[in-house]
C-alpha positions as CSV (number, residue, x, y, z in Angstrom):
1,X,105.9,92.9,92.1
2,X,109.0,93.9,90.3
3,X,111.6,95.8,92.4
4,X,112.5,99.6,91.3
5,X,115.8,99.6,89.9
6,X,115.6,102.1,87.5
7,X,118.0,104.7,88.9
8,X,120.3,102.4,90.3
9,X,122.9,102.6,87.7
10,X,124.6,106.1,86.5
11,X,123.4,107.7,83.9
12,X,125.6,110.4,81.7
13,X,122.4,112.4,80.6
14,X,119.0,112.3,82.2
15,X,116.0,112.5,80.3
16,X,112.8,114.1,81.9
17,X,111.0,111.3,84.3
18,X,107.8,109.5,82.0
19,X,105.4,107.0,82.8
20,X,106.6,104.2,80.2
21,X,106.8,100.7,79.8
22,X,110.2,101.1,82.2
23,X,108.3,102.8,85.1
24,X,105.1,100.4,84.9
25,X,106.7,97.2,85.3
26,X,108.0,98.8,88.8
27,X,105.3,101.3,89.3
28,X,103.8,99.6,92.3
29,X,107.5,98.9,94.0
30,X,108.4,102.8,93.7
31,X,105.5,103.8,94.7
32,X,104.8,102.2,98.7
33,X,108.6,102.7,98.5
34,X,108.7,107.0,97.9
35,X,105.3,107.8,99.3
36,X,104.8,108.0,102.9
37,X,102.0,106.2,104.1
38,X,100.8,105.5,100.7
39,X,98.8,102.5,102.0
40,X,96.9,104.5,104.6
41,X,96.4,107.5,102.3
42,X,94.7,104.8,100.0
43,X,92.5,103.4,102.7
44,X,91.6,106.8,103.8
45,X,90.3,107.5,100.1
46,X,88.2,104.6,100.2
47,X,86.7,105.8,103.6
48,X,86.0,108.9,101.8
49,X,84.9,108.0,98.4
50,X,82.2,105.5,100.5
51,X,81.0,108.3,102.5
52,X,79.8,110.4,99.3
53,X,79.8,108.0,96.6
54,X,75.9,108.1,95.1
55,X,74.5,104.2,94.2
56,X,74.2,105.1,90.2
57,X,77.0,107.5,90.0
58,X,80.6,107.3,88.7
59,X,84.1,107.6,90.5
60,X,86.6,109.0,87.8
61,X,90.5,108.2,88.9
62,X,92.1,110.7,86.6
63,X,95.9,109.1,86.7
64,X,94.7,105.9,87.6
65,X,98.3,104.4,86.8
66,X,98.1,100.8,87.7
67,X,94.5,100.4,88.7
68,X,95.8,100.8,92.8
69,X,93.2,103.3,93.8
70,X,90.3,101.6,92.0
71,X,90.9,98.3,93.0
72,X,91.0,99.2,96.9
73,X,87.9,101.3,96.3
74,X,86.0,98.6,94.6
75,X,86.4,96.5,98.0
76,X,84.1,98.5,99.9
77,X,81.8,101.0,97.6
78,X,78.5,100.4,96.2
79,X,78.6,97.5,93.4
80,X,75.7,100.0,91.5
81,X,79.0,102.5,91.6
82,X,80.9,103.0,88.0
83,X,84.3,103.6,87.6
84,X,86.1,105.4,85.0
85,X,90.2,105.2,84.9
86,X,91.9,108.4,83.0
87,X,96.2,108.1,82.3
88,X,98.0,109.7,79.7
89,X,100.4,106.3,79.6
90,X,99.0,103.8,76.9
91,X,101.6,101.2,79.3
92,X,99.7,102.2,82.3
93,X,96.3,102.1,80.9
94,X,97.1,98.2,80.1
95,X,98.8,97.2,83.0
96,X,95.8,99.0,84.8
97,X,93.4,97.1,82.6
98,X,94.8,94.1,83.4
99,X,95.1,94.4,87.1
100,X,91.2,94.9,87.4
101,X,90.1,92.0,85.0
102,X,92.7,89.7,87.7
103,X,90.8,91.2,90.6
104,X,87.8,90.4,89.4
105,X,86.3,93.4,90.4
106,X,82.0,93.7,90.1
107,X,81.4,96.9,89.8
108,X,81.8,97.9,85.8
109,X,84.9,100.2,84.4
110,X,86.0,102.0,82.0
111,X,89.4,102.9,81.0
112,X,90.3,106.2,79.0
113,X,93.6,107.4,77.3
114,X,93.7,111.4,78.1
115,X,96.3,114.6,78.9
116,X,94.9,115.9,81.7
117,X,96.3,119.1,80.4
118,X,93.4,119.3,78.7
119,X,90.0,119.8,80.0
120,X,88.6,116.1,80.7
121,X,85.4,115.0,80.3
122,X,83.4,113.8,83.5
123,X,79.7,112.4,83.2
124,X,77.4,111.8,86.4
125,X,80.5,111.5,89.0
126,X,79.8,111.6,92.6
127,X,83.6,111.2,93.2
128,X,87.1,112.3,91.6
129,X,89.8,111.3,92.6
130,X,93.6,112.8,91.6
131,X,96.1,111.2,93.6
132,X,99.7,112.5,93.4
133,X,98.2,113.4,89.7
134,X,98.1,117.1,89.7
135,X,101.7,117.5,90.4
136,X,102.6,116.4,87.0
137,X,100.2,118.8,85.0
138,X,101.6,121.9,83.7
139,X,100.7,124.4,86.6
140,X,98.8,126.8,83.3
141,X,96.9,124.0,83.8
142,X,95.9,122.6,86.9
143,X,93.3,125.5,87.9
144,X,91.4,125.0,84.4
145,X,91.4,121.4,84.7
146,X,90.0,121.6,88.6
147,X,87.7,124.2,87.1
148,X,86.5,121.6,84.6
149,X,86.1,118.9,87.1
150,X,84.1,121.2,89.5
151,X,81.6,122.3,86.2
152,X,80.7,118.8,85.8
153,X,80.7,117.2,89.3
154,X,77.5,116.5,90.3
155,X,76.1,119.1,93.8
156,X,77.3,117.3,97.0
157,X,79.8,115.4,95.1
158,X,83.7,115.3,96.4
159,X,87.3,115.7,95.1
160,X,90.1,114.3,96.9
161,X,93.5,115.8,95.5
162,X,97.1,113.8,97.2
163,X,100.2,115.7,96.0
164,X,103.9,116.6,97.0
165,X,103.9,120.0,98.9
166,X,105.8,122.7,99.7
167,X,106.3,124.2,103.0
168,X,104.6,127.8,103.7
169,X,107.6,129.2,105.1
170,X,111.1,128.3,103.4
171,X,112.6,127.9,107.1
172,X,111.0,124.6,107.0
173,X,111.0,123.6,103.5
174,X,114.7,121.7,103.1
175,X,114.1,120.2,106.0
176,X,111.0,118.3,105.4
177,X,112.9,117.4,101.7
178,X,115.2,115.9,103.9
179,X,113.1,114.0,106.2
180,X,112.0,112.8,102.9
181,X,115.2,111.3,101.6
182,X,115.7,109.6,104.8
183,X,112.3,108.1,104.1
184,X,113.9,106.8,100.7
185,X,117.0,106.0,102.4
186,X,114.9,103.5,105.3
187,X,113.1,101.8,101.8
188,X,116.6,100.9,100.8
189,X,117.3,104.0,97.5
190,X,120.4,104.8,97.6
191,X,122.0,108.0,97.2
192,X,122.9,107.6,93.3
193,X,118.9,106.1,92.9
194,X,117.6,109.6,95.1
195,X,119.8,112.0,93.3
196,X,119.0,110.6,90.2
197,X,115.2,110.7,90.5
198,X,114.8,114.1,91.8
199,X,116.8,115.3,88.5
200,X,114.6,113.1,86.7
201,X,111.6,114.8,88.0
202,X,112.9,118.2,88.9
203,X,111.1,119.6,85.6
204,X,108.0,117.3,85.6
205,X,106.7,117.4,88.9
206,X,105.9,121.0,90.2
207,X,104.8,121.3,93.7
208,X,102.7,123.7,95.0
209,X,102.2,125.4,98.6
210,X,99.3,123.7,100.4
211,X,97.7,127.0,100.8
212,X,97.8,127.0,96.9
213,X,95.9,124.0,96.2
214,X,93.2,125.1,98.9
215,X,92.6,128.7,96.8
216,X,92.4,127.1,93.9
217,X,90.3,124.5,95.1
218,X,88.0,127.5,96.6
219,X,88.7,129.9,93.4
220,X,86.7,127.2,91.6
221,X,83.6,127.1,93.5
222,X,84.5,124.3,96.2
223,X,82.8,125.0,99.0
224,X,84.8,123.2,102.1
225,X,88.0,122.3,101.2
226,X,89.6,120.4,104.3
227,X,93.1,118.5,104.6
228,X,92.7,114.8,105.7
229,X,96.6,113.8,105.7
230,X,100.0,115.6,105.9
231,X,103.3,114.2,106.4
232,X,106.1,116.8,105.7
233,X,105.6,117.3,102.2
234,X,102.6,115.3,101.0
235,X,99.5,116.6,101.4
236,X,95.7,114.9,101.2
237,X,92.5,117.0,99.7
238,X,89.3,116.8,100.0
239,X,86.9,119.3,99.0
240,X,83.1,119.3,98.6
241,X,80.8,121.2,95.3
Protein backbone atom coordinates (compact mmCIF):
# COMPACT_ATOMS: atom_id res chain seq x y z
CA UNK A 1 0.00 0.00 0.00
CA UNK A 2 1.47 3.23 -1.14
CA UNK A 3 1.63 5.97 1.50
CA UNK A 4 -0.50 9.40 0.83
CA UNK A 5 1.86 12.05 0.13
CA UNK A 6 0.05 14.02 -2.13
CA UNK A 7 -0.41 17.23 -0.09
CA UNK A 8 2.72 17.10 1.52
CA UNK A 9 4.52 19.59 -0.49
CA UNK A 10 3.23 23.32 -1.21
CA UNK A 11 1.47 24.02 -3.86
CA UNK A 12 1.11 27.81 -5.37
CA UNK A 13 -2.43 27.10 -6.92
CA UNK A 14 -4.74 24.28 -6.06
CA UNK A 15 -6.76 22.53 -8.43
CA UNK A 16 -10.24 21.12 -7.35
CA UNK A 17 -9.58 17.51 -5.50
CA UNK A 18 -10.18 14.41 -8.51
CA UNK A 19 -10.00 10.85 -8.35
CA UNK A 20 -6.99 10.28 -10.82
CA UNK A 21 -4.14 8.12 -11.43
CA UNK A 22 -2.41 10.46 -8.44
CA UNK A 23 -5.13 9.67 -5.83
CA UNK A 24 -5.58 5.80 -6.81
CA UNK A 25 -2.15 4.75 -6.29
CA UNK A 26 -2.73 6.13 -2.52
CA UNK A 27 -6.43 5.75 -2.37
CA UNK A 28 -6.43 3.02 0.22
CA UNK A 29 -3.54 4.87 2.48
CA UNK A 30 -5.74 8.20 2.60
CA UNK A 31 -8.58 6.54 3.17
CA UNK A 32 -8.16 4.25 6.78
CA UNK A 33 -5.95 7.36 7.42
CA UNK A 34 -9.03 10.40 7.09
CA UNK A 35 -12.02 8.26 7.87
CA UNK A 36 -12.74 7.43 11.31
CA UNK A 37 -13.46 3.99 11.85
CA UNK A 38 -13.43 3.24 8.25
CA UNK A 39 -12.67 -0.48 8.97
CA UNK A 40 -15.65 -0.89 11.31
CA UNK A 41 -18.00 1.15 9.07
CA UNK A 42 -16.98 -1.44 6.35
CA UNK A 43 -17.58 -4.44 8.50
CA UNK A 44 -20.80 -3.06 9.63
CA UNK A 45 -21.85 -2.82 5.84
CA UNK A 46 -21.15 -6.30 5.33
CA UNK A 47 -23.33 -7.15 8.47
CA UNK A 48 -25.97 -5.25 6.75
CA UNK A 49 -25.79 -6.06 3.18
CA UNK A 50 -25.82 -10.06 4.56
CA UNK A 51 -28.90 -9.43 6.44
CA UNK A 52 -30.96 -8.25 3.19
CA UNK A 53 -29.06 -9.39 0.42
CA UNK A 54 -31.53 -11.87 -1.76
CA UNK A 55 -29.58 -15.28 -3.18
CA UNK A 56 -30.14 -14.20 -7.04
CA UNK A 57 -29.97 -10.52 -6.63
CA UNK A 58 -27.33 -7.83 -7.16
CA UNK A 59 -25.34 -5.49 -4.78
CA UNK A 60 -24.49 -2.25 -6.83
CA UNK A 61 -21.37 -0.19 -5.13
CA UNK A 62 -21.90 3.05 -6.85
CA UNK A 63 -18.22 4.69 -6.13
CA UNK A 64 -16.77 1.56 -5.75
CA UNK A 65 -13.15 3.27 -5.89
CA UNK A 66 -10.71 0.51 -5.27
CA UNK A 67 -12.91 -2.52 -5.01
CA UNK A 68 -12.62 -2.04 -0.78
CA UNK A 69 -16.35 -2.49 -0.07
CA UNK A 70 -16.91 -5.31 -2.54
CA UNK A 71 -14.10 -7.28 -1.60
CA UNK A 72 -15.06 -7.28 2.27
CA UNK A 73 -18.63 -8.04 1.25
CA UNK A 74 -17.82 -10.90 -0.97
CA UNK A 75 -16.22 -12.60 2.36
CA UNK A 76 -19.45 -13.29 3.85
CA UNK A 77 -22.55 -12.86 1.39
CA UNK A 78 -24.23 -15.32 -0.69
CA UNK A 79 -21.80 -16.79 -3.60
CA UNK A 80 -25.48 -16.78 -5.88
CA UNK A 81 -25.10 -12.81 -4.99
CA UNK A 82 -23.89 -10.43 -8.16
CA UNK A 83 -22.05 -7.46 -7.77
CA UNK A 84 -21.89 -4.54 -9.87
CA UNK A 85 -19.04 -1.74 -9.29
CA UNK A 86 -20.07 2.02 -10.56
CA UNK A 87 -16.95 5.05 -10.52
CA UNK A 88 -16.65 7.88 -12.62
CA UNK A 89 -12.62 7.34 -12.47
CA UNK A 90 -11.52 5.13 -15.52
CA UNK A 91 -8.00 4.77 -12.86
CA UNK A 92 -10.24 3.62 -10.24
CA UNK A 93 -12.32 1.37 -12.26
CA UNK A 94 -8.86 -0.53 -13.15
CA UNK A 95 -7.27 -0.54 -10.05
CA UNK A 96 -10.71 -1.80 -8.68
CA UNK A 97 -10.72 -4.42 -11.46
CA UNK A 98 -7.61 -5.56 -10.55
CA UNK A 99 -7.98 -5.82 -6.86
CA UNK A 100 -10.99 -8.38 -7.27
CA UNK A 101 -9.37 -10.60 -9.98
CA UNK A 102 -6.13 -10.85 -7.04
CA UNK A 103 -8.80 -11.68 -4.47
CA UNK A 104 -10.07 -14.20 -6.20
CA UNK A 105 -13.32 -13.41 -5.34
CA UNK A 106 -16.47 -16.26 -6.42
CA UNK A 107 -19.19 -14.47 -6.67
CA UNK A 108 -19.36 -12.78 -10.37
CA UNK A 109 -18.85 -8.78 -11.03
CA UNK A 110 -19.28 -6.36 -13.15
CA UNK A 111 -17.58 -3.12 -13.42
CA UNK A 112 -19.23 0.14 -14.98
CA UNK A 113 -17.75 3.63 -15.95
CA UNK A 114 -20.72 6.21 -14.86
CA UNK A 115 -21.44 10.12 -13.37
CA UNK A 116 -23.51 9.46 -10.85
CA UNK A 117 -24.84 12.88 -11.66
CA UNK A 118 -26.78 11.23 -13.86
CA UNK A 119 -29.51 8.84 -13.14
CA UNK A 120 -27.81 5.20 -12.98
CA UNK A 121 -29.10 2.26 -14.06
CA UNK A 122 -29.82 -0.49 -11.34
CA UNK A 123 -31.26 -4.14 -12.45
CA UNK A 124 -32.57 -6.69 -9.81
CA UNK A 125 -30.51 -5.12 -6.65
CA UNK A 126 -31.37 -6.24 -3.27
CA UNK A 127 -28.55 -3.93 -1.94
CA UNK A 128 -26.92 -0.40 -2.87
CA UNK A 129 -24.41 0.68 -1.39
CA UNK A 130 -22.89 4.61 -1.62
CA UNK A 131 -20.18 4.98 0.75
CA UNK A 132 -18.74 8.51 1.31
CA UNK A 133 -20.16 8.72 -2.56
CA UNK A 134 -22.91 11.10 -2.34
CA UNK A 135 -20.85 13.89 -0.95
CA UNK A 136 -19.17 14.36 -4.18
CA UNK A 137 -22.39 14.58 -6.39
CA UNK A 138 -23.67 17.90 -7.28
CA UNK A 139 -26.31 18.43 -4.38
CA UNK A 140 -29.04 19.28 -7.84
CA UNK A 141 -28.37 15.97 -7.92
CA UNK A 142 -28.26 13.71 -5.13
CA UNK A 143 -32.23 13.63 -4.46
CA UNK A 144 -32.80 12.59 -8.22
CA UNK A 145 -30.18 10.12 -8.18
CA UNK A 146 -31.57 8.50 -4.68
CA UNK A 147 -34.89 8.90 -6.35
CA UNK A 148 -33.55 6.71 -9.21
CA UNK A 149 -32.13 4.15 -6.99
CA UNK A 150 -35.29 3.81 -4.93
CA UNK A 151 -37.53 3.41 -8.54
CA UNK A 152 -35.50 0.47 -9.28
CA UNK A 153 -34.61 -1.29 -5.99
CA UNK A 154 -36.34 -4.21 -5.67
CA UNK A 155 -39.45 -4.12 -2.36
CA UNK A 156 -37.56 -5.01 0.94
CA UNK A 157 -34.36 -4.10 -0.62
CA UNK A 158 -31.80 -1.71 1.43
CA UNK A 159 -29.55 1.41 0.80
CA UNK A 160 -26.84 2.20 3.03
CA UNK A 161 -25.48 5.88 2.37
CA UNK A 162 -21.76 6.79 4.66
CA UNK A 163 -21.01 10.50 4.14
CA UNK A 164 -19.21 13.62 5.93
CA UNK A 165 -21.97 15.57 7.95
CA UNK A 166 -22.72 18.64 9.25
CA UNK A 167 -23.80 19.35 12.68
CA UNK A 168 -27.61 20.37 13.33
CA UNK A 169 -26.75 23.34 15.29
CA UNK A 170 -23.59 25.49 14.22
CA UNK A 171 -22.64 25.61 18.16
CA UNK A 172 -21.22 22.27 17.55
CA UNK A 173 -20.21 22.30 14.06
CA UNK A 174 -16.32 23.71 14.26
CA UNK A 175 -15.84 21.80 16.87
CA UNK A 176 -16.49 18.37 15.56
CA UNK A 177 -14.20 19.74 12.21
CA UNK A 178 -11.72 20.06 14.71
CA UNK A 179 -11.94 16.86 16.50
CA UNK A 180 -11.47 15.83 12.92
CA UNK A 181 -8.15 17.33 12.22
CA UNK A 182 -6.89 16.00 15.28
CA UNK A 183 -7.97 12.67 13.92
CA UNK A 184 -5.66 13.59 10.79
CA UNK A 185 -3.11 14.95 12.99
CA UNK A 186 -2.91 11.23 15.27
CA UNK A 187 -2.56 9.45 11.39
CA UNK A 188 0.51 11.52 11.01
CA UNK A 189 -1.03 14.65 8.12
CA UNK A 190 0.46 17.46 8.84
CA UNK A 191 -0.78 20.82 8.95
CA UNK A 192 0.44 21.88 5.33
CA UNK A 193 -1.18 18.06 4.07
CA UNK A 194 -4.74 19.13 6.18
CA UNK A 195 -4.91 22.62 4.93
CA UNK A 196 -4.17 21.73 1.69
CA UNK A 197 -6.75 18.96 1.26
CA UNK A 198 -9.69 20.68 2.69
CA UNK A 199 -8.99 23.56 -0.13
CA UNK A 200 -8.74 20.83 -2.41
CA UNK A 201 -12.04 19.57 -1.61
CA UNK A 202 -13.78 22.68 -0.20
CA UNK A 203 -15.74 22.81 -3.76
CA UNK A 204 -16.09 19.06 -4.52
CA UNK A 205 -17.37 17.62 -1.48
CA UNK A 206 -20.63 19.26 -0.12
CA UNK A 207 -21.87 17.97 3.08
CA UNK A 208 -25.15 17.82 4.11
CA UNK A 209 -27.00 18.02 7.72
CA UNK A 210 -27.87 14.52 8.83
CA UNK A 211 -31.45 15.45 9.06
CA UNK A 212 -31.00 16.22 5.30
CA UNK A 213 -30.07 12.96 4.08
CA UNK A 214 -32.92 11.29 6.22
CA UNK A 215 -35.81 13.64 4.36
CA UNK A 216 -34.48 13.01 1.31
CA UNK A 217 -34.05 9.45 1.92
CA UNK A 218 -37.88 9.58 3.20
CA UNK A 219 -38.98 12.26 0.29
CA UNK A 220 -38.17 9.30 -2.03
CA UNK A 221 -40.33 6.77 -0.66
CA UNK A 222 -37.86 4.95 1.97
CA UNK A 223 -39.72 3.74 4.43
CA UNK A 224 -37.38 3.42 7.72
CA UNK A 225 -34.46 5.27 7.40
CA UNK A 226 -32.22 4.58 10.57
CA UNK A 227 -28.52 5.73 11.47
CA UNK A 228 -26.15 2.82 12.23
CA UNK A 229 -22.81 4.94 12.84
CA UNK A 230 -21.90 8.55 13.82
CA UNK A 231 -18.63 9.84 14.84
CA UNK A 232 -18.63 13.72 14.79
CA UNK A 233 -19.09 14.39 11.33
CA UNK A 234 -19.52 11.06 9.47
CA UNK A 235 -22.57 9.64 9.36
CA UNK A 236 -23.81 5.80 8.40
CA UNK A 237 -27.38 5.20 6.45
CA UNK A 238 -29.45 2.68 6.09
CA UNK A 239 -32.76 2.85 4.80
CA UNK A 240 -35.29 0.22 3.74
CA UNK A 241 -38.04 0.41 0.21
Amino acid sequence: MMKDNIFNEKTAQLTDFKFGKDVVDVFDDMVVRSVPFYLEIQRMMVELANTFAVPGTNIYDLGCSTGTTIMSLSTKVNEEVGFVGVDNSPEMLESCRKNLNDFGIKQPFKLKLFDLNDKVEIKDASVVVLCLTLQFVRPLNREKLIQSIYNQLNPGGIIILVEKVLTESRHFNRHFIDYYYDFKRRNNYSELEIAQKREALENVLVPYKLSENIEMLKNCGFKDCDTFFKWYNFTGFVAVK
